[in-house]
N, C-alpha and C positions, 0 to 999 in steps of 0.2 A: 346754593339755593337761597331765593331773595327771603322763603317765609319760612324760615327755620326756625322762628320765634312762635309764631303761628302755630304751625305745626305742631310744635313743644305743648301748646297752650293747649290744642286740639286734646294729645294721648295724654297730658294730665287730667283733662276733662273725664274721660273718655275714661280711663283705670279709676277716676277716682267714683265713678258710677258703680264699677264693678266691688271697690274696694268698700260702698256703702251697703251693697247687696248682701255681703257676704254673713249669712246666716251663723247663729253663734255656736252651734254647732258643728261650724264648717274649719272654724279658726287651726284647728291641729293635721285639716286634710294634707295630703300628701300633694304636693307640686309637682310636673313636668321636670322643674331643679330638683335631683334627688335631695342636695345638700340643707333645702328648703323646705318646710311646710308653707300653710298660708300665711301664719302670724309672721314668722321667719322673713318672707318673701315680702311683705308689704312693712315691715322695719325695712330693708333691704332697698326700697323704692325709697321710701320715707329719707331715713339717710344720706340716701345718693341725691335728694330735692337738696336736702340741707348741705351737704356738701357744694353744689352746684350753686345755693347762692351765697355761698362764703368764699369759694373759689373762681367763680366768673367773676365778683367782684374786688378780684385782686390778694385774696390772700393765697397763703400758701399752704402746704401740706403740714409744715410747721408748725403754723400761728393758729391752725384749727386743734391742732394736737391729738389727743384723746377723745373730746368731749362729745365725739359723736360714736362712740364706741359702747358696744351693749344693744338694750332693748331700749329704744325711745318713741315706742308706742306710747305706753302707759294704759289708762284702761277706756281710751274710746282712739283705736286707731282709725277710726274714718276719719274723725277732728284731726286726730293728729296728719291724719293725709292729707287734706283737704290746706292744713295751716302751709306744710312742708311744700305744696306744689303754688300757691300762691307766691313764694317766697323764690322758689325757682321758675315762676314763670315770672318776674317782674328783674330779676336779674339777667335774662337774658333779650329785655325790652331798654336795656337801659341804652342812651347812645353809645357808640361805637360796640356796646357789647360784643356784636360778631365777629371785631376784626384786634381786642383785646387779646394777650396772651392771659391764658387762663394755667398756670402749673399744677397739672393734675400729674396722679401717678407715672403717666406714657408721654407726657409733653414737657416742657410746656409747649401748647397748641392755640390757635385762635379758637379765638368763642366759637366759631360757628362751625369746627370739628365737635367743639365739646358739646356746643349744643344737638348737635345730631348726633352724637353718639347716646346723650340725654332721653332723645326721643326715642331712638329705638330704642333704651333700654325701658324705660317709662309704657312704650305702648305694647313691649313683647312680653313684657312680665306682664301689662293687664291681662292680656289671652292666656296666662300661665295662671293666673288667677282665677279668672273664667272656668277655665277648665276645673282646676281645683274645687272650684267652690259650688259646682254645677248650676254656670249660671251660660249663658248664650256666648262664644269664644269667637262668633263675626265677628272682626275690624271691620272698620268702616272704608270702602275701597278707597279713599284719596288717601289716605291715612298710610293703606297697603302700600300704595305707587309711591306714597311721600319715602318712606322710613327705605322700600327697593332702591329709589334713587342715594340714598343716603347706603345700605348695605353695598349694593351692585358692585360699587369701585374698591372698595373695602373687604369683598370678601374674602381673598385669601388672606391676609393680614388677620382678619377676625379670627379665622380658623385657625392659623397658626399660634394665637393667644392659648389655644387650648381651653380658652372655654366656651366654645359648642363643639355637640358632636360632629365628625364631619361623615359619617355613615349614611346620611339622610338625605334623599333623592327626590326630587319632584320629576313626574314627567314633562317632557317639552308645552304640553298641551292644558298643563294643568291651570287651574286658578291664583290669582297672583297671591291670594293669602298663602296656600297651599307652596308657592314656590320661595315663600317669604319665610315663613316657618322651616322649610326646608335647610335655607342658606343658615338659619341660625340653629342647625341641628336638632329642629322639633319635627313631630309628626302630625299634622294636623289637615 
């Protein structure tokens, strides 16, 4: 996919609306991630931004060590979201970025697996968010089709990761968010 860069920029956009909504009473809600709450879930994003622009740009699993390990919210995770997606969306604007080997956990892989793996995970945790946080859980339908093209080929692979469920079913006829969440073992 030529805008996978794009795209990326788009569901960081797009989560970090959600992640500014999210009322301060909402912070300990429970997520769609059992293993999750909200705060949980948005370090979780936050992390994997900062991850993605220390490892599209060349480092390794290594050379990042520890330091993104813990809670690195601190006490205004919207800032802290808003800083972390900046940061991953300019790492994966950089030249050649999408055809870079990036050495994440499952690869190394070219950028532009890692980037679309980015996006979905960026724009499927905002709707995890959404829900949690009771705020409006529409994607935005290009966004759906985008992140589909990106799962479609990938799905059994994802599933076999074990981390989604694979119990969840969309009918044939259903809505592509509906059929989107499905493949990633949500019910929405």
């Amino acid at each position: 996919m030529d805008d996978l860069a794009e795209l990326h920029d788009q569901a960081l956009e797009t989560t970090g609306r959600v992640v500014s909504g999210v009322a301060p009473d909402r912070w300990e809600a429970a997520t769609p991630c059992a293993e999750w709450n909200a705060r949980e879930l948005v370090n979780h994003l936050v992390t994997g931004n900062l991850w993605a622009a220390e490892l599209a740009a060349g480092a390794t699993i290594a050379d990042v060590g520890d330091r993104l390990d813990g809670d690195v919210l601190g006490t205004d995770p919207a800032a802290t979201y808003d800083q972390s997606a900046r940061a991953a969306s300019a790492v994966f604007h950089r030249p050649g970025a999408m055809d870079a080997p990036c050495a994440v956990s499952y690869g190394p892989v070219p950028g532009s697996i890692y980037a679309g793996h980015r996006f979905l995970d960026v724009l499927v945790h905002g709707w995890d968010l959404a829900v949690a946080s009771g705020q409006d859980p529409t994607l935005d339908g290009s966004l759906v089709q985008g992140c589909l093209a990106v799962v479609e080929p990938q799905a059994e692979m994802l599933h076999a990761s074990g981390m989604f469920r694979d119990d969840v079913t969309a009918p044939t006829d259903a809505r592509s968010q509906t059929r989107l969440l499905a493949l990633l073992g949500r019910e929405g």
